[in-house]
C-alpha positions as CSV (number, residue, x, y, z in Angstrom):
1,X,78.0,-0.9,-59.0
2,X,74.1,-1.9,-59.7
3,X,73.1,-3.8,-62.6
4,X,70.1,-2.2,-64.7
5,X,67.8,-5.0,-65.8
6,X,66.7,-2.8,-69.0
7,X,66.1,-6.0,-71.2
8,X,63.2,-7.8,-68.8
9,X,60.2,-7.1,-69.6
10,X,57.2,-5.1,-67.4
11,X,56.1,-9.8,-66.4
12,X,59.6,-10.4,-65.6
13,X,60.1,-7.8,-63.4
14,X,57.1,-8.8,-61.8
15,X,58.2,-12.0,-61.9
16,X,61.5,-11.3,-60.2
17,X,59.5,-9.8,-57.6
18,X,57.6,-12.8,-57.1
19,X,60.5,-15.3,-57.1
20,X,63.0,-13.0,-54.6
21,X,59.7,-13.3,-51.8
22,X,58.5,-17.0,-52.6
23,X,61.8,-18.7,-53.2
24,X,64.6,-16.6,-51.3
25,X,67.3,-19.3,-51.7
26,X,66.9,-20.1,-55.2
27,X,67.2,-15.7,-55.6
28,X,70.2,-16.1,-53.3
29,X,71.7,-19.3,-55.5
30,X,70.9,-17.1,-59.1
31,X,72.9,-14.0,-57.4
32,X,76.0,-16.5,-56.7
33,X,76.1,-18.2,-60.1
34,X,76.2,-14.1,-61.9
35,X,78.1,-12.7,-59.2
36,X,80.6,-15.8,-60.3
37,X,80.2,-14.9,-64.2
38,X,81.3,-11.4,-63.1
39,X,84.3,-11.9,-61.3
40,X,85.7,-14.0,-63.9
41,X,84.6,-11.2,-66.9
42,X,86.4,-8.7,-63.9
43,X,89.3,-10.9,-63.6
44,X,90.0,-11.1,-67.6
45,X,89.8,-7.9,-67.9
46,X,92.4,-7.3,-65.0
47,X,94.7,-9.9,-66.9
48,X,94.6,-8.1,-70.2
49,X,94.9,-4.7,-68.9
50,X,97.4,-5.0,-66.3
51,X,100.3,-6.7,-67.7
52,X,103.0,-6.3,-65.1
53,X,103.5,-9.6,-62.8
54,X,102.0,-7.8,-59.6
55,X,102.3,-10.4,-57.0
56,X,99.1,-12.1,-56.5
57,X,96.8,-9.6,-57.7
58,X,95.5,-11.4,-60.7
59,X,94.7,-14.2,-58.3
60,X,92.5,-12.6,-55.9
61,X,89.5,-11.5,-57.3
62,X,86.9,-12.9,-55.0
63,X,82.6,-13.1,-55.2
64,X,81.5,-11.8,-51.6
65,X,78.5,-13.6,-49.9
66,X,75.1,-12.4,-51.4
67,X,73.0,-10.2,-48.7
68,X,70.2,-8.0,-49.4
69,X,71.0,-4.7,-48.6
70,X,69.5,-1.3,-47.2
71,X,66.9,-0.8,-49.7
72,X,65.8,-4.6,-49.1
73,X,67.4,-5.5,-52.6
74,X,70.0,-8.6,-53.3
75,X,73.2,-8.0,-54.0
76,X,76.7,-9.4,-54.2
77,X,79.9,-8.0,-54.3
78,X,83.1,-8.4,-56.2
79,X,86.7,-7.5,-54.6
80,X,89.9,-8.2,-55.0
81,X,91.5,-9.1,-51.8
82,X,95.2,-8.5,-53.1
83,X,96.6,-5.6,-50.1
84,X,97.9,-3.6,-53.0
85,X,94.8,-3.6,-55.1
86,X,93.6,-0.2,-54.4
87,X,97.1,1.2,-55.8
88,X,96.6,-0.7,-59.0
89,X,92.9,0.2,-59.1
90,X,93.2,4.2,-58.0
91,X,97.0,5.0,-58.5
92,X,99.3,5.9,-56.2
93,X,102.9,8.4,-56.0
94,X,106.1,7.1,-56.9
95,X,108.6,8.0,-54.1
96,X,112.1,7.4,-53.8
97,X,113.9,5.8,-50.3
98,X,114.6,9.0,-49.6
99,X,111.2,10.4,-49.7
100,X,111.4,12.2,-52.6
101,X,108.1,12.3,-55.7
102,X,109.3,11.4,-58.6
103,X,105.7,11.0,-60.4
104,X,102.5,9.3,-60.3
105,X,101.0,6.1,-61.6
106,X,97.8,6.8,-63.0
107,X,94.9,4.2,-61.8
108,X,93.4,1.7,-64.0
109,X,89.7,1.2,-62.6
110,X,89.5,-1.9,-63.4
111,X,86.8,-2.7,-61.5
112,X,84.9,-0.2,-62.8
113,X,85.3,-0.6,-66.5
114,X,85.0,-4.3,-65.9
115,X,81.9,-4.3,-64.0
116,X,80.3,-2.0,-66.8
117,X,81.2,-4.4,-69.7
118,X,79.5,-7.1,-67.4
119,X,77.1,-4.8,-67.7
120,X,76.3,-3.6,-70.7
121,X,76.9,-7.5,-72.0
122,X,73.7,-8.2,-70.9
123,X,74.8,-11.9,-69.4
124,X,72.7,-10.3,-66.2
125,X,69.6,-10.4,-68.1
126,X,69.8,-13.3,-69.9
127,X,70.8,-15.7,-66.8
128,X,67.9,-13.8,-65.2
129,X,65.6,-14.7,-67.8
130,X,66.9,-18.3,-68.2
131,X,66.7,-18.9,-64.6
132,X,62.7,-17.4,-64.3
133,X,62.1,-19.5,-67.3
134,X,62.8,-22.6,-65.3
135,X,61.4,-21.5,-62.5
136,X,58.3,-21.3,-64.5
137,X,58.8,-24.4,-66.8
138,X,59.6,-26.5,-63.1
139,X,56.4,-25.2,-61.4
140,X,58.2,-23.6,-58.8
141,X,56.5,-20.3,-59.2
């Protein structure tokens, strides 16, 4: 899922731009600390909608590395690691020992639906503003 960065303005995206070329690390650092903030908005989310005790599920949402990708922009990924995640997150059949469908469990999307209340928050922007307004205030850029 990509962020939209709808609340910086026409200076801050060129000020982004700037930053990400002159000061890769500190981009890379930035991308951690939101890619954190989403996981644990991800993660709540999980907890609140998923209410049966499913193993270790609720304890493996995980922030991937930050890399830049394809189109050369930087991005991070949350997953949950849990080896029946995808069950929880996309539904699965209900089948007896014997083989037998007895009915399906509807998926939850739970990374979906918590990714676009991350989102739509708009924590993204702000900690992207916050962080080119130091970046500006320290002299760095």
């Amino acid at each position: 899922m990509d962020f939209k960065m709808e609340g910086l303005t026409d200076f801050q995206k060129d000020l982004l731009e700037v930053a990400q070329k002159k000061l890769p690390k500190e981009s890379y650092k930035i991308m951690r600390k939101i890619g954190s903030k989403a996981r644990t908005d991800v993660s709540r989310l999980a907890r609140s909608s998923v209410k049966k005790d499913t193993g270790a599920y609720h304890k493996r949402f995980k922030r991937g590395k930050v890399f830049r990708d394809r189109e050369n922009q930087i991005v991070v990924r949350i997953i949950n690691s849990s080896p029946h995640a995808h069950l929880i997150e996309n539904g699965h059949r209900q089948v007896t020992k014997d083989g037998k469908e007895i009915g399906f469990v509807p998926g939850k999307h739970v990374m979906e639906k918590g990714m676009k209340k991350f989102d739509n928050s708009g924590k993204f922007e702000d900690m992207l503003i916050d962080w080119l307004d130091d970046m500006l205030d320290s002299g760095g850029l």
